[in-house]
Structure formats: structure tokens, C-alpha cells
N, C-alpha and C positions, 0 to 999 in steps of 0.2 A: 483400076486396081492392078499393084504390079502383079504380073504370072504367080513369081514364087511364092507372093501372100496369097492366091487362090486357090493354087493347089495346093496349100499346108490347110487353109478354111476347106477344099474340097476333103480329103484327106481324116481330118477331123470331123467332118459331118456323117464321115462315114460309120465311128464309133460314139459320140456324144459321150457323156458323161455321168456318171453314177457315182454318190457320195451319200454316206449316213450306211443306214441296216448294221447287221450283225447284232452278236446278242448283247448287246448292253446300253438298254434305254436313255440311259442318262449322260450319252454324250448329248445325244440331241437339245437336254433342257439348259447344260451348260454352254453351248451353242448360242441359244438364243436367250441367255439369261434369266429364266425362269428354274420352277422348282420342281420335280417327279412327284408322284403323290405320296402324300404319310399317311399310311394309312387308309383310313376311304375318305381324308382331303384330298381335293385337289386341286391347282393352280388353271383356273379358266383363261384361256390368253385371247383377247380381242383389241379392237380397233385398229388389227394388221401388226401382224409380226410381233406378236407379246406387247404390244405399246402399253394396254390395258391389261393388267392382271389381279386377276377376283378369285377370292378362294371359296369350294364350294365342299359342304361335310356327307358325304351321302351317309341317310340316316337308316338305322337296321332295317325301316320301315319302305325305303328306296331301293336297298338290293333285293330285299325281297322282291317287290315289286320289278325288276329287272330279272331277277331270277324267276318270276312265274311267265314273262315275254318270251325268256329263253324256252323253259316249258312249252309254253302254249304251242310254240311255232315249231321246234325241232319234231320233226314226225320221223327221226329213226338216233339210231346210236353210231350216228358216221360224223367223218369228219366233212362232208358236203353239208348234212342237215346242220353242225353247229355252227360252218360257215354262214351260213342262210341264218339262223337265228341271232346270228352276233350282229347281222343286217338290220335286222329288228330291234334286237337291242339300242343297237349306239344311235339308230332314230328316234327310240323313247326315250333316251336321255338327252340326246342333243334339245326335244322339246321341254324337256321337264328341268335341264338345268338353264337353258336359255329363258323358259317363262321367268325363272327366278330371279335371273340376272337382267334383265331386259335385253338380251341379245334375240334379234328376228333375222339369220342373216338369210342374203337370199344369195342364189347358187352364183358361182366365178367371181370374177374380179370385176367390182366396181370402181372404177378408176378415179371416183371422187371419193371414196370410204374412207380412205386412210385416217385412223387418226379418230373414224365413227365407232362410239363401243358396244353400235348395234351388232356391227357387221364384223367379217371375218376374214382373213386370208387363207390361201392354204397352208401358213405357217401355223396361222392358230386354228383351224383345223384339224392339221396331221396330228400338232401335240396334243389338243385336247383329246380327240380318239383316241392316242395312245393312253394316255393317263385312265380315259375310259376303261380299255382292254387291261388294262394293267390293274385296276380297281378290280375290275372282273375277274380277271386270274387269280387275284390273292384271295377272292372271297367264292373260290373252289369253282367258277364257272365254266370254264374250260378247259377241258378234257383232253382234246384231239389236237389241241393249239398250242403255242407259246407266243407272246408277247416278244418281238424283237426293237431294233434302234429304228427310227423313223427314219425313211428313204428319200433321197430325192435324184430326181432326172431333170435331162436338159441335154438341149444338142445345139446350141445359139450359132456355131459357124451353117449347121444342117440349115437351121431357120432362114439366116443373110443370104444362101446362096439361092433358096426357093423363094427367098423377099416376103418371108411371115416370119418375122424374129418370133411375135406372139406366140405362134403355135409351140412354139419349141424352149421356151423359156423354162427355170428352174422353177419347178414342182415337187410338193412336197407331199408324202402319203404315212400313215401307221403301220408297219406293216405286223400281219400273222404270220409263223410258222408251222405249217402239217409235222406232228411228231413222226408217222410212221416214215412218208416218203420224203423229208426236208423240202417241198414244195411253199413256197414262199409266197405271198400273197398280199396285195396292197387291199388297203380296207380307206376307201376315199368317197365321201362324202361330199367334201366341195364343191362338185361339177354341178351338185343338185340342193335345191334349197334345205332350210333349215327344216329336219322332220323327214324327209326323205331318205329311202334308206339309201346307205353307203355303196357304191361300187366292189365288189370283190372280187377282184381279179388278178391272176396269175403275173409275178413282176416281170415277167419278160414280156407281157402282154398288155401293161399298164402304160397309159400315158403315150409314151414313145414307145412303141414296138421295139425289141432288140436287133429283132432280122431285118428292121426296115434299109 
């Protein structure tokens, strides 16, 4: 490899790359060709990267039942406990919209799935939790939160120069916003099977570290 192409790849590895967030969801759906929710519809997106798209009506008898999860689980009036609860949440719907639809995914990237309308990427992942969070919010769930554009990272020269491009590939997450300290927060799922709850963790701590 010539020098000057490895220290522009060293260089670059140093900051990777961040695209998507801020507050306007619906870059994301125009992105990858899908549609935001109307409503409490939503556009289910599976078999890898919106290939598959199923629309799903959450019925008065669904939020509630998401809304007593929330209950159950929040044990204070903070914005930690509702993060914890939204945990809880987007696991019961990920199972209760996935029994509907036949989706059983199972955690990361299955390199034969694509194209399977069991399984998932973190495309259709990130967007379904948003749409999730987003049904939630409109239907007075969260309090301490806001619904932001769905994020993604990736550091690919980082990955070539340690020889794991994998690890470092573009990644895609939901993310929250904390109203009072604008703390930002990936809400990701993927890593871990269908039903498991989501990841919530801070975006400079998500995925790729910032300070790594």
C-alpha cells in the first residue's frame, strides 16, 4: 500500500464517521425507502435493509398493554427509570409484532439472511425501534425523552488498518434524546435476539467509542 494512502486510512481511522441523528426522523425512512408511522401504523421493515415491508396497526388494546410494561417497570419519575422501561418496552413489541408477522430474528448479522423475512438487519432494526419510540411518544409515553433521526457509525479505514473491517462496519441505531441535559442515547437491539431487551447507551459510548 502506497505511504500517502495509509496515512490518509491512518488519519481517518482516527475520527470514523457519523451520519443520520438530529431531530428529524424522517430522513432516515426517505433513506432507505420506507414510510414513518401514521399514526399507531407502522411500516415493519425485514429480510435486511427494508427488502421486506409489512405494515403493522397497534390497536388501543396494544398501547395499553405497552403502556402498563412502561408502568410496571419504571420504579421512579427519572429520566434513567424511563430509559430502563423503554428497554422493556421495545422487547414486548419487538415479540408481539414479530409473533404477528412471522419475524423470529436472532441477534447480529446472519450472512446468509438477506432477503430471509424472518430475520433482520440493523437497518430494519434501527427503523423499526424508531417507529416504535415514535408510536410511543405520540401516544404520551415519554416524558423525559424525545424521539430523534436514527444514527449510524462506522470507522472502515479504523477496521483495514487493525484487519477486522467487521468490527467497524456501518451501524445503524434509534436513537433517544434526554430533554433536560440533551444527552443522546442509542436504543439498539440488534446485538441481542428477538425479545431481548435493547442496548441503551450513551452515543459516544455506542458501538465505536468516540475517544477510541
Amino acid at each position: 500500500m502506497p505511504a500517502r494512502v495509509l496515512i490518509i486510512l491512518l488519519a481517518a481511522g482516527l475520527s470514523g464517521c457519523v451520519s443520520g441523528g438530529g431531530d428529524d426522523p424522517r430522513l432516515h425512512y426517505t433513506q432507505f425507502g420506507t414510510e414513518p408511522p401514521k399514526g399507531n401504523t407502522v411500516t415493519v421493515c425485514h429480510a435486511y435493509t427494508c427488502k421486506v415491508q409489512t405494515p403493522y396497526t397497534f390497536s388501543q388494546k396494544d398501547i395499553a398493554e405497552i403502556r402498563a410494561v412502561m408502568a410496571k417497570t419504571e420504579r421512579a419519575d427519572t429520566p434513567y427509570e424511563e430509559r430502563r422501561a423503554v428497554a422493556y418496552a421495545i422487547a414486548y413489541i419487538d415479540v408481539k409484532v414479530g409473533n404477528k408477522l412471522g419475524i423470529h430474528d436472532k441477534a447480529g448479522m446472519q450472512f446468509t439472511a438477506s432477503g430471509d423475512p424472518t430475520q433482520m438487519d440493523c437497518v430494519d432494526v434501527s427503523t423499526n425501534t424508531t417507529s416504535y419510540l415514535l408510536v410511543m411518544q405520540a401516544n404520551g409515553m415519554l416524558k423525559h425523552h424525545t424521539v430523534e433521526g436514527t444514527m449510524s457509525k462506522e470507522n472502515l479505514a479504523k477496521g483495514l488498518v487493525k484487519l477486522n473491517p467487521v468490527a467497524y462496519w456501518p451501524h445503524w441505531s434509534a436513537i433517544l434524546m434526554e430533554n433536560k441535559s440533551g444527552q443522546r442515547y442509542a436504543v439498539d437491539r440488534w446485538p441481542f435476539d428477538q425479545g431481548e431487551n435493547p442496548a441503551v447507551v450513551k452515543v459516544e459510548d455506542w458501538y465505536i467509542k468516540d475517544r477510541e
